[in-house]
C-alpha positions in Angstrom: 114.6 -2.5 201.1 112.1 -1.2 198.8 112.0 1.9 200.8 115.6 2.5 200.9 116.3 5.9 198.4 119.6 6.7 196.5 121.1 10.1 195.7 124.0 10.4 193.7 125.9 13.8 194.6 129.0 14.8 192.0 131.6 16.3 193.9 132.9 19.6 193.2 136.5 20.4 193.8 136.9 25.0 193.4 139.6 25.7 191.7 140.7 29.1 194.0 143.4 29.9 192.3 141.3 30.6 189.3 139.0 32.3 191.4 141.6 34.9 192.5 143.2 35.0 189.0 139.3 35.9 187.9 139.3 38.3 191.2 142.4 40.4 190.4 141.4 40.6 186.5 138.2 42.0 187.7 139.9 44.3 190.5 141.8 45.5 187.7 139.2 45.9 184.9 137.2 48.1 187.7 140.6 50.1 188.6 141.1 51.1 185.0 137.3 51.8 184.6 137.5 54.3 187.6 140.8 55.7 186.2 139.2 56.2 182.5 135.9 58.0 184.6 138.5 60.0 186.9 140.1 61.4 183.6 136.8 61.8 181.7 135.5 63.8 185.2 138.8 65.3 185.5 139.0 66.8 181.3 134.8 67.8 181.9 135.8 70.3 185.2 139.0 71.7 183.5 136.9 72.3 180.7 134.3 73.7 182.4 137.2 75.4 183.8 138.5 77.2 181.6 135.2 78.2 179.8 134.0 80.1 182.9 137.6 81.6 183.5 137.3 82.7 179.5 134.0 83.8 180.3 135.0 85.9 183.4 138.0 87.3 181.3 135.8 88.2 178.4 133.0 89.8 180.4 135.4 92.0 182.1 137.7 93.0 179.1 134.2 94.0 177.6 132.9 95.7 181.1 136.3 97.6 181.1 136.6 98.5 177.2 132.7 100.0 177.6 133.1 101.4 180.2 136.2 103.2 179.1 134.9 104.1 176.3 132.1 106.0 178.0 134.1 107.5 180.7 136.3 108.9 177.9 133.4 110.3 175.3 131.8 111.9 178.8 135.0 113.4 180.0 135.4 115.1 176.4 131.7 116.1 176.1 131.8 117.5 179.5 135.3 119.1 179.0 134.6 121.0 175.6 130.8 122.3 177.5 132.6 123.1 180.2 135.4 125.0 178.1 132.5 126.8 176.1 130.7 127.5 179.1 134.0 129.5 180.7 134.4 131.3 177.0 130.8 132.7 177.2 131.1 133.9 181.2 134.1 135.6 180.1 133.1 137.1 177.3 129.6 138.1 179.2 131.6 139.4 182.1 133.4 141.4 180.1 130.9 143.2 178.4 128.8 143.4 181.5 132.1 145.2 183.2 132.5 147.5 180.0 128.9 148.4 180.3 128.8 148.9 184.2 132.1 151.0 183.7 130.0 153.4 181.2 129.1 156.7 183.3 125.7 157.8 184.1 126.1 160.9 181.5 127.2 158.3 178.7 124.0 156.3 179.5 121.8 159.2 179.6 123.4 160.0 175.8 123.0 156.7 175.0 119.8 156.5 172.3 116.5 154.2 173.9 116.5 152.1 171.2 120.0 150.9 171.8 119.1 150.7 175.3 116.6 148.5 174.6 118.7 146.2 172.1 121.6 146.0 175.3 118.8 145.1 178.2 117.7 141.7 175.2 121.2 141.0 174.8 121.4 141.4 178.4 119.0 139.2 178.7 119.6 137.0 176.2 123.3 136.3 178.3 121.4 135.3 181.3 119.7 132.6 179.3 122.6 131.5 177.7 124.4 131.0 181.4 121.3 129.5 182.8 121.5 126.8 180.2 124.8 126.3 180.4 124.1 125.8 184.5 121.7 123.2 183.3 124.2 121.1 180.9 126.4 121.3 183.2 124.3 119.9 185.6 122.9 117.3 182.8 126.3 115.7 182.8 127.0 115.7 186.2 124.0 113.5 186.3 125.6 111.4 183.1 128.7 110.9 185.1 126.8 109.7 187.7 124.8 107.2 185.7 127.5 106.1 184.1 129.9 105.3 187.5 126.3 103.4 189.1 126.7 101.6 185.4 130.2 100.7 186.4 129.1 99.5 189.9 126.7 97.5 188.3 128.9 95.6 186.0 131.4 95.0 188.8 129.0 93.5 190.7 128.1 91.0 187.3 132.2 90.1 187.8 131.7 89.6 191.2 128.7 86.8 190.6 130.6 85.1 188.0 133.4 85.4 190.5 131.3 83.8 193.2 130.0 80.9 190.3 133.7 80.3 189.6 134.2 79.5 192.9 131.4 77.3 193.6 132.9 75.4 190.8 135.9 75.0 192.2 134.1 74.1 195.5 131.7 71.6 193.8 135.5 70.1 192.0 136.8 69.7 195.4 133.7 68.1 196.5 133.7 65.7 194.1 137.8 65.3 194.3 136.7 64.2 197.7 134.1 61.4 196.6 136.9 60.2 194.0 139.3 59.7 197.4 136.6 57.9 199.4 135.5 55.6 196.1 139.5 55.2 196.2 139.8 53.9 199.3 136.6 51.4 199.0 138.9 50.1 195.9 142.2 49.8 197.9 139.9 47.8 201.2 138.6 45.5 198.2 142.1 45.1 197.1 142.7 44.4 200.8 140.0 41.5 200.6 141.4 40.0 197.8 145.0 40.1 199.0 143.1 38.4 202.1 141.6 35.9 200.0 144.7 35.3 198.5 146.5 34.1 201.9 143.8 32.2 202.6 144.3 30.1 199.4 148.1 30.2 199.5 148.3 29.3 203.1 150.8 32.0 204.1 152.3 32.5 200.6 155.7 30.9 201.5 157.7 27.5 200.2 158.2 24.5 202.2 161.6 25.1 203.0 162.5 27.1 205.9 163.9 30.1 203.5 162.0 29.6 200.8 160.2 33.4 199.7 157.3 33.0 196.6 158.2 34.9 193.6 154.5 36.1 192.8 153.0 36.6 189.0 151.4 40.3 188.4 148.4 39.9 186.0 146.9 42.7 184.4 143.6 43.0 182.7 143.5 44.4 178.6 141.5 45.3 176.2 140.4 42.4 174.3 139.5 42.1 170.9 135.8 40.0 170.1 135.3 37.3 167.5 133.1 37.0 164.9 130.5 35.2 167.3 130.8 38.3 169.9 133.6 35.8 172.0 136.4 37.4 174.1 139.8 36.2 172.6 142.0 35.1 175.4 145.4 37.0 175.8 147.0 32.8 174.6 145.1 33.0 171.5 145.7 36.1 170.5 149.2 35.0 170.8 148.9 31.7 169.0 146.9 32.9 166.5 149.7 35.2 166.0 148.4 38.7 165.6 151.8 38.5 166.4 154.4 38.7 168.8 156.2 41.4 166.5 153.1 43.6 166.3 152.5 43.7 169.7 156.1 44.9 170.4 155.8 47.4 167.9 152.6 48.5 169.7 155.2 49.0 173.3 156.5 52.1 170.4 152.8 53.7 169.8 152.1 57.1 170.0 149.0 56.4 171.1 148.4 55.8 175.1 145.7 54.1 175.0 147.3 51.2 172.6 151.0 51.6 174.4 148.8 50.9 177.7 146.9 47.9 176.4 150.0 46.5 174.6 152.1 46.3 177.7 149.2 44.6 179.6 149.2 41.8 176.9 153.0 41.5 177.5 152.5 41.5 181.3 150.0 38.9 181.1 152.0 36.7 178.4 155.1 37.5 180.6 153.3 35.3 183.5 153.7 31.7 181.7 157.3 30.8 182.2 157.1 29.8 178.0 156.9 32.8 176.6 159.3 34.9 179.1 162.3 33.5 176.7 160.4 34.7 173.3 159.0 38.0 174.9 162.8 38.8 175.6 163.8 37.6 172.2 161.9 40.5 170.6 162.8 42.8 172.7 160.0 43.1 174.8 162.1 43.9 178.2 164.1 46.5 176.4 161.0 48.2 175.0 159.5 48.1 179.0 162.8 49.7 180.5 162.8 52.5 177.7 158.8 52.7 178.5 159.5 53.4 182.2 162.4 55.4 181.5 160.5 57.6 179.2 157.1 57.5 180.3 155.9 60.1 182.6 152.3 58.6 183.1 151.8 56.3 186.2 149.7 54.4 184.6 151.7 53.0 181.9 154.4 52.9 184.6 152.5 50.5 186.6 151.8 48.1 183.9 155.4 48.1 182.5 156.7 47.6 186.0 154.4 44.6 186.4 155.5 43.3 182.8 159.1 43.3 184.4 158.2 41.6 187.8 157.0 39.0 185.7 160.2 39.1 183.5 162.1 38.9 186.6 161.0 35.5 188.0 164.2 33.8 186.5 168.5 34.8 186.6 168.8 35.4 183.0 166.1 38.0 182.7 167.2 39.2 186.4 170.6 40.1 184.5 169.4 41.8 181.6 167.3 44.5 183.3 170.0 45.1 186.0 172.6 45.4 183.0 170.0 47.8 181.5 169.7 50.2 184.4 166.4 48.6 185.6 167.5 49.2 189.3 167.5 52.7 189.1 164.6 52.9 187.1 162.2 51.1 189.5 163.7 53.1 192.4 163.1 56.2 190.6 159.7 54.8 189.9 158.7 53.9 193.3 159.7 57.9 194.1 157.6 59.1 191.6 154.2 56.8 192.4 151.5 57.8 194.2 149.1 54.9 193.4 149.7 52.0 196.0 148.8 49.9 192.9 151.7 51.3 191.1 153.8 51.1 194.3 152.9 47.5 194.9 153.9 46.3 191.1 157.4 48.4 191.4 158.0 47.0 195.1 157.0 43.4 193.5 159.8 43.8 190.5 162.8 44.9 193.1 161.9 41.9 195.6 162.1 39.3 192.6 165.8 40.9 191.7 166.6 40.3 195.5 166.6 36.9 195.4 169.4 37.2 193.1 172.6 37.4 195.2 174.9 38.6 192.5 172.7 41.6 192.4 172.9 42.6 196.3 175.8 45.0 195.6 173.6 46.7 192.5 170.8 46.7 194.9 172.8 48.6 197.5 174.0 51.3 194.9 172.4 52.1 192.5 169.0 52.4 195.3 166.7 49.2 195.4 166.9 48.8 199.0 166.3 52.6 199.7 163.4 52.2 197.0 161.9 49.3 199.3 162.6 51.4 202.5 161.0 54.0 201.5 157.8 52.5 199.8 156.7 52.0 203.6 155.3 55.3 203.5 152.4 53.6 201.7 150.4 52.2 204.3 148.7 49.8 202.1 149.4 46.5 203.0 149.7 45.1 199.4 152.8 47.2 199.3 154.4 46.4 202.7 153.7 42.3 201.9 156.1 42.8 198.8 158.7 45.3 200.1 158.8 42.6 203.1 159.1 39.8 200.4 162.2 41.7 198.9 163.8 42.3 202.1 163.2 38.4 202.6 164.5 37.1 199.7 167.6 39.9 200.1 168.3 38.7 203.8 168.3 34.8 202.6 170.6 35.6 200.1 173.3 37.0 202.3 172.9 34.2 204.8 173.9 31.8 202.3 176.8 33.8 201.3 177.5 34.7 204.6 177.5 30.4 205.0 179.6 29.4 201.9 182.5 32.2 203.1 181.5 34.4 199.8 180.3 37.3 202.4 181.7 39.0 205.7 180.9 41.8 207.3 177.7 43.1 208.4 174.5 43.5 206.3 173.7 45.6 203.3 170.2 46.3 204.8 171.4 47.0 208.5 174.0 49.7 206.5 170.6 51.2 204.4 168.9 51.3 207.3 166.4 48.7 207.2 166.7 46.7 210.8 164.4 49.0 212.7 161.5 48.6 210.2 162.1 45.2 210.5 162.0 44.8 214.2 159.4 46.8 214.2 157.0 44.6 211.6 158.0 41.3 212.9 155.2 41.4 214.5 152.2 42.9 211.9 148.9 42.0 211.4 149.1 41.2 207.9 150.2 37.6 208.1 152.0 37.6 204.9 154.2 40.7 206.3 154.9 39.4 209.5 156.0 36.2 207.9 158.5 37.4 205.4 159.9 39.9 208.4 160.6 36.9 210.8 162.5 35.2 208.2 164.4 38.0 207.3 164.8 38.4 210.9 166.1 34.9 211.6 167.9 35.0 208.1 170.3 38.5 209.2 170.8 36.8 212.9 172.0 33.6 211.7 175.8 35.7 210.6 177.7 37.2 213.7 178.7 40.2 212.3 174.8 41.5 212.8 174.5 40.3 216.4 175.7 43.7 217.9 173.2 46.1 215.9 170.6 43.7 216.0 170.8 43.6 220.0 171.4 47.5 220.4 168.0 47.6 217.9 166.0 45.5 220.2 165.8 42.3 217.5 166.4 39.8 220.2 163.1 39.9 221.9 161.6 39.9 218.4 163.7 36.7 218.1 163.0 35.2 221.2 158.8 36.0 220.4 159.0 34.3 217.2 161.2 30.6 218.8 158.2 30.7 221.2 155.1 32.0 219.0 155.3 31.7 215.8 152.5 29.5 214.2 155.3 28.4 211.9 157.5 25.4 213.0 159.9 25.4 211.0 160.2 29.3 211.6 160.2 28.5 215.2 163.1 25.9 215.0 165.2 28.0 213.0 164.5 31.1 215.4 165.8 28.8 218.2 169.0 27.3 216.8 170.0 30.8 215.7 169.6 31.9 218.9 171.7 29.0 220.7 174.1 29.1 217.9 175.3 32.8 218.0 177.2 33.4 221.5 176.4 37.0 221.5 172.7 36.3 222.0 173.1 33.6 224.0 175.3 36.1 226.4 172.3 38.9 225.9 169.6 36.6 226.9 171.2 35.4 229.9 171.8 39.1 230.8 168.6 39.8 230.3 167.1 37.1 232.3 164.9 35.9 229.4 164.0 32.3 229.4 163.5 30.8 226.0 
């Protein structure tokens, strides 16, 4: 017994949750970080730019000014010798032809010594024309200088020319390193949405048609303590720099504050307890005038988030729909490009989805077209919450369709949506395929969709998903529809299909 040795071992219980709340904070902080570089990069090779294209413009309105300067002082010079030079011939000719036209017996009166004076002035002519040969010939040799000078200062223009466009190459270059650094952001994204699943276990309720409503979080700039502490986004608010003052920040004229305000309210906005006071001081109406006003995605994404986060309960559901929210998201989600911005916008419709008063407002004033067409997108972030929306959409109308409140056949078959569905019910990304086959077993379960979802090929989907699906309660449901509805029980049989 003396030999016998005890360990004691505390044990550890990882709280994931706060290790994917930490995760997306830091996702975040790193995506602004990249955006502020990308601007910074973006401002230093406009800059650069524009100096070089001043540069080019200077140097040639100088080259051109010089140079027509010259051309036009040698052109005179060259035009008033030439002018002087054709006075002199004339007037030479003529008294050479006045002489020659003297006759022989005039010259033989003529004295010697006026001879001689006519033979130097003779002479003296010839001189004169010879130098006149010679400046003439002088600036013929200017004017050639002077166009080799030209020559030369076009072929400066064409150098700067050529440095401008290695500038622009070396821009395009390094647009393309900003893509690829892009992409290793959206496959870490990717990880964490991974990560995410794992923890959640599939994202979905316990009850059959049960779709999460998820919580966007988005990192801020936080103000330190006097010890050099971060102040959490809660203290800030109970310490009261004030609810008031940040809404009067969501009115800033300054981005940079506007931006970091709305994160605050996003990230207040996620705790249930201060939706109600957030809403109170007009918070949601300040983010809907923010993304109907704003024309920078960035503070689009973060208002949009704000509002998914707002939109987790009826009340709040109301108030943006009653403020044109709906066709503010979907014009949103035409005007995004970043799949982060997609996925917050696609995140805020799916939450008003679940609201079945809304399905008509949905229908017309664009939501479900807005989802539809966010598919474009092929990050899967983005498909997991336009499938979400169509979920919580198609849930809705089955319980109308089952308390007699509904007939006909669905507002998503009539926008189009079945064949993206049908075709997704069996993705890769488990959270997507999981929200599809509800939605899928969700539209079957009323008979007014039986027809289009046959001619759209749904009933194999359905049939896949009573045998396969890792999801038993998902399975059952696929099943009962399928026994239930006589039109697929007809089709199947047709078919040969045994289920």
């Amino acid at each position: 017994a003396l030999k016998v040795e005890t360990m004691v071992k505390l044990k550890e219980e990882i709280d994931y949750k706060s290790l994917c709340r930490r995760l997306d904070i830091e996702l975040d902080k790193l995506t602004m970080e990249y955006e502020r570089q990308q601007k910074v990069f973006e401002d230093d090779i406009e800059r650069l730019t524009t100096e070089a294209q001043h540069r080019i413009l200077e140097a040639q309105k100088n080259c051109s000014d010089s140079l027509e300067k010259e051309r036009l002082k040698y052109q005179k010079d060259y035009k008033e010798s030439f002018k002087r030079l054709e006075e002199k011939v004339m007037e030479n000719r003529k008294k050479y032809e006045d002489f020659c036209m003297t006759s022989t017996r005039e010259i033989a009166m003529v004295p010697a010594e006026e001879l001689d004076i006519l033979k130097k002035i003779l002479h003296k002519e010839t001189f004169l024309r010879t130098a006149a040969e010679e400046e003439r010939n002088h600036l013929k040799n200017q004017m050639t200088e002077l166009k080799m000078s030209e020559a030369s200062r076009v072929s400066n223009i064409f150098k700067l020319r050529k440095m401008l466009e290695d500038e622009t190459y070396q821009k395009e270059k390094l647009k393309g390193e900003i893509a690829r650094l892009q992409s290793q952001l959206l496959q870490l994204g990717f990880k964490v949405g991974k990560t995410k699943q794992q923890i959640d276990g599939g994202g979905f309720e316990k009850d059959v048609g049960g779709v999460d409503s998820p919580t966007f979080l988005v990192e801020h700039q936080q103000e330190a303590s006097g010890n050099g502490e971060k102040v959490s986004d809660d203290k800030l608010y109970e310490q009261g720099r004030g609810l008031q003052k940040i809404m009067s920040l969501l009115e800033a004229e300054d981005a940079d504050a506007r931006i970091s305000a709305v994160k605050l309210v996003a990230n207040l906005a996620s705790e249930e307890t201060n939706q109600k006071k957030i809403v109170e001081a007009g918070g949601l109406t300040s983010l809907i005038r923010l993304l109907k006003n704003s024309h920078d995605e960035t503070t689009q994404r973060v208002a949009a988030s704000a509002i998914a986060n707002l939109a987790m309960n009826e009340t709040n559901q109301d108030l943006i729909v009653a403020q044109g929210g709906i066709s503010l998201l979907s014009m949103a989600a035409t005007n995004a490009e970043d799949p982060q911005s997609l996925r917050m916008v696609a995140g805020a419709i799916a939450n008003l989805c679940g609201n079945e008063k809304l399905q008509i407002k949905l229908k017309e004033e664009g939501g479900i077209k807005a989802l539809l067409g966010m598919v474009k997108c092929r990050h899967p972030d983005v498909h997991t919450q336009v499938a979400r929306g169509i979920a919580n959409f198609a849930k809705c109308e089955s319980k109308a369709c089952t308390q007699g409140t509904k007939v006909g056949r669905s507002l998503l078959i009539e926008d189009g949506v079945l064949p993206w569905i049908v075709q997704n019910a069996n993705n890769e990304v488990l959270l997507v395929r999981r929200h599809v086959e509800l939605a899928l077993c969700h539209l079957a379960q009323h008979e007014a969709n039986a027809r289009d979802m046959i001619s759209g090929g749904a009933i194999r989907e359905l049939v896949r998903i009573s045998r396969d699906c890792s999801r038993e309660d998902i399975r059952i449901l696929a099943r009962r529809t399928l026994v239930s509805v006589p039109a697929f029980h007809a089709e199947i049989r047709r078919l040969g299909i045994d289920y």
